[in-house]
Each structure stands twice: as structure tokens, then as C-alpha cells.
C-alpha positions as CSV (number, residue, x, y, z in Angstrom):
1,X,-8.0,-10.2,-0.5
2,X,-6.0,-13.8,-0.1
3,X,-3.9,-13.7,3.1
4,X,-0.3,-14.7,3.3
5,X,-0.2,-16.8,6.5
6,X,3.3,-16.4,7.1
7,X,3.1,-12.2,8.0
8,X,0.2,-10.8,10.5
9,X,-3.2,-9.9,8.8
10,X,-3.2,-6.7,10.7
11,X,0.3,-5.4,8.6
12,X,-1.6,-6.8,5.5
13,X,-4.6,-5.1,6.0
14,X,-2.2,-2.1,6.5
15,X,-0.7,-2.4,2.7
16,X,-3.8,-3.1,1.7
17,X,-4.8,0.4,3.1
18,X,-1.6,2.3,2.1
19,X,-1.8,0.2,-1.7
20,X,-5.4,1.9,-1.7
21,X,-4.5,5.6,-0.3
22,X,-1.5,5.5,-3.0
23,X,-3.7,4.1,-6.0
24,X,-6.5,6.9,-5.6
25,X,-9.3,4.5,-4.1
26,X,-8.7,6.7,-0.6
27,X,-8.3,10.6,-1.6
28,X,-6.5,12.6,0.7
29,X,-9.0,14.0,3.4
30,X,-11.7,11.2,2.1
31,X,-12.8,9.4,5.4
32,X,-12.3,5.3,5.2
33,X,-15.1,2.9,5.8
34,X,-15.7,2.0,9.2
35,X,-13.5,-0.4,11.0
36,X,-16.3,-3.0,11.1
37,X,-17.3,-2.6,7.2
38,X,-13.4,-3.2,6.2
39,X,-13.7,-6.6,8.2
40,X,-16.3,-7.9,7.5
41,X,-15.5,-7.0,3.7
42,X,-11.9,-8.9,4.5
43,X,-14.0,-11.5,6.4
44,X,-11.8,-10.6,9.7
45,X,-11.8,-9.5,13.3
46,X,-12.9,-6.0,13.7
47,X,-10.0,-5.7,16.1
48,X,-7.2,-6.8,13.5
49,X,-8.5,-3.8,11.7
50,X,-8.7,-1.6,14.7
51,X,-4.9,-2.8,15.3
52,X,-3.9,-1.8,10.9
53,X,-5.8,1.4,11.6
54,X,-4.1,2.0,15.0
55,X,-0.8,1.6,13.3
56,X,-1.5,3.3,10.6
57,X,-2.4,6.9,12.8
58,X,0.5,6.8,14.7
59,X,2.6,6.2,11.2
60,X,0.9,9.6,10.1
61,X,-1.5,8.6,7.4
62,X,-4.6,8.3,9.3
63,X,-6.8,11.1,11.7
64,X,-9.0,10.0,13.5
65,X,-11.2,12.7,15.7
66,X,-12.7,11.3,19.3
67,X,-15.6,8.6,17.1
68,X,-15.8,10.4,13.4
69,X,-14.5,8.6,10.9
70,X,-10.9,7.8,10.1
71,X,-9.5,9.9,7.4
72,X,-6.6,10.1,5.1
73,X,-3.7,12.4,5.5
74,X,-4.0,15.6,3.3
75,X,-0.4,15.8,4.3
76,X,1.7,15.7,0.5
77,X,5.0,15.0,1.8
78,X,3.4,11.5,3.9
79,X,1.8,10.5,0.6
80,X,4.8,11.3,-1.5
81,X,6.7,9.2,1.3
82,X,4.3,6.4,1.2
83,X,4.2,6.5,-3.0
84,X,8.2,6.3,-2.8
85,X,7.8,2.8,-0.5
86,X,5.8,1.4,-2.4
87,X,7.9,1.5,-5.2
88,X,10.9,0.4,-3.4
89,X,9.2,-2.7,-2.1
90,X,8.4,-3.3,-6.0
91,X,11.9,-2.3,-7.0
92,X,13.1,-5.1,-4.1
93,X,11.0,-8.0,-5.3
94,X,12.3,-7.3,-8.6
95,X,15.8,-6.9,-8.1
96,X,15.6,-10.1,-6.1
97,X,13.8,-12.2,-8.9
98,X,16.3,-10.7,-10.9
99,X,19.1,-11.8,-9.2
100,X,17.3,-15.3,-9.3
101,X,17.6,-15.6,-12.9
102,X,20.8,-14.5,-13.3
103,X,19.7,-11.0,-15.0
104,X,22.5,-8.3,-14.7
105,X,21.9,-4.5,-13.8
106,X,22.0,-3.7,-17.8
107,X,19.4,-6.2,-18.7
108,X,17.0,-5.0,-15.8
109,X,17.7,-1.4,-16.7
110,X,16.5,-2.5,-20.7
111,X,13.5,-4.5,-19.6
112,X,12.4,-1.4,-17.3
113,X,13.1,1.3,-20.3
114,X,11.5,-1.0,-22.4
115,X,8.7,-1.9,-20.3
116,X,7.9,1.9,-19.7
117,X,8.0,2.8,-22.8
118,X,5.2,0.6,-24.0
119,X,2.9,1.4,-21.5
120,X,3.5,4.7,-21.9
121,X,3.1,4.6,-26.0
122,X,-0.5,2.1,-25.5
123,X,-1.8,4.7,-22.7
């Protein structure tokens, strides 16, 4: 994982986590490595990650019971909520490269169909 040094490691340790619970690498009710595993695999603080998973309990996608393990939300309506940001952070970087290169509303909704529709036919 490369860093961006211009947004706190803790909130990109948290995407990384929320990219990870939405992609299937974290089930629902699977428990996460241990704080200290995740940084050393990041090569980071043990308390940045204490801080991501800290942030991310109180936001409702991680339990955490007295010292077991953190685990993921088996709540469906979080994950559907967390699947639906994701998608709206890509829909936002596109719009705005999109708006970059001068591409209008029709030729980002032809690109998209298009787009879809040949992933869907090599799948």
C-alpha cells in the first residue's frame, strides 16, 4: 500500500479496510488480523491502526468484544451503505476527470454503458 502524504495514514488505512470488507477479502462476521499484524504488514504504527480501527467501530463496521478480535459487521444495510460510498467516491473522481476533459453527461453515460457491457459480455 503506497501512502498519499497529503491525507492521514490512519483515514487510509480506513479505506483500505472498508475497500477490503466491500471486495470480499473481510466477510461479514470474519475477524480482521490483529492491529499489530495490519502494521507491520503496512510498515506503520500499531497506533495509526488502533486509531483506523477505532474509527472504524464507532462508524459501525467493526465489533470489537473486551481483547477478541475485531470483526466485521454482519449488519447488510452498513455494508450495503459502505458498497454505495464507494461507488460514489468512484462516480466523483470520474465525473471530475470528466469534467477535466471536457466530456459531457451523454458521452460519460456511453463510455459507462459501453464500458459495462464489455465486462459483462468477457465475464
Amino acid at each position: 500500500m503506497e501512502f498519499d502524504k497529503h491525507r492521514p495514514i490512519y483515514a487510509q488505512v480506513m479505506d483500505h479496510l472498508k475497500e477490503q470488507m466491500v471486495n470480499g477479502t473481510y466477510q461479514p462476521g470474519e475477524s480482521l488480523p490483529s492491529r499489530r499484524e495490519i502494521a507491520r504488514e503496512l510498515g506503520i504504527n500499531p497506533n495509526t491502526v488502533q486509531r483506523a480501527f477505532a474509527q472504524l467501530e464507532e462508524q459501525g463496521y467493526l465489533t470489537t468484544q473486551n481483547t477478541q478480535s475485531s470483526v466485521v459487521t454482519t449488519d447488510q444495510e452498513k455494508l450495503q451503505q459502505l458498497r454505495h460510498e464507494q461507488i460514489q467516491q468512484a462516480l466523483d473522481a470520474l465525473i471530475t476527470t470528466a469534467d477535466h476533459i471536457g466530456l459531457s453527461l451523454n458521452d460519460i453515460q456511453a463510455l459507462l454503458i459501453a464500458t459495462y457491457q464489455r465486462r459483462n459480455h468477457d465475464d
